[in-house]
N, C-alpha and C positions, 0 to 999 in steps of 0.2 A: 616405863623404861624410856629413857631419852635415843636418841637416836644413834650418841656416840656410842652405848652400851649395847645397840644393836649391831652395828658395825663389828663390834669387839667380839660380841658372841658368835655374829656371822663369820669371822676369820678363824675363830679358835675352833669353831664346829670344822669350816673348810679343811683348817689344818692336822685336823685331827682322822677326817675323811680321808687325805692324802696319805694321811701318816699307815693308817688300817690298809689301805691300797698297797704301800710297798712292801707291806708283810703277805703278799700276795704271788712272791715272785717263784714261780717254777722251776723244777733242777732243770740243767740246761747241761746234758751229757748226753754224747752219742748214742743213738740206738743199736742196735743190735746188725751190724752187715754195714755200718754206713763207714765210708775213708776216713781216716785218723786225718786231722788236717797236720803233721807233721810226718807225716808218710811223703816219700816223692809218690807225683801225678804219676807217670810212669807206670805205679804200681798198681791202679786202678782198676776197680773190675769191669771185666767189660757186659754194658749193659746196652740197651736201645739208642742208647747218642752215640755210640761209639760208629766211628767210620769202618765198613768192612774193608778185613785186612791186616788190620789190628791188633796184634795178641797181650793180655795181659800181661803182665812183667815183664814188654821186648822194650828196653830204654830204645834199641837205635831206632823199631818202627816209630816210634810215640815222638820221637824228635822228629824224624822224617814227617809223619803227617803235621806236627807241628811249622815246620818249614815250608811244606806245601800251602798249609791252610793260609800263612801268612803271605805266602807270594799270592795268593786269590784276591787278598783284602787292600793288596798293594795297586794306590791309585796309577804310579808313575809307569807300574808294570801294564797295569790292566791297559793303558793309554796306547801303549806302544804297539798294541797288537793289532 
């Protein structure tokens, strides 16, 4: 077997390797309890990250802490105090 026929066969094994691999791919659907990602945040359940305070489906808290959270991260604000 010359060398370029080894080359040849070494690609066509790879490719066929690769090929077997992508017939590998898992369903990729929500589990049972987890956020629809087309739901508003908002509607989220409240779980261990959630800030007490909080209540599930309350849009105006969930903005509110939203707003807070982001004046904490805000360098210009943090400076001025």
């Amino acid at each position: 077997m010359s060398r370029r026929a080894g080359f040849r066969a070494g690609g066509l094994a790879l490719t066929m390797l690769l090929g077997l691999a992508a017939c590998g791919d898992r369903p990729q659907e929500l589990a049972a309890g987890q956020k629809r990602p087309d739901a508003p945040s908002w509607q989220g359940e409240a779980s261990g990250f959630a800030v007490p305070g909080w209540q599930a489906n309350d849009r105006a808290s969930w903005e509110q802490q939203i707003r807070t959270r982001n004046q904490r991260q805000n360098e210009y604000a943090r400076i001025a105090q």
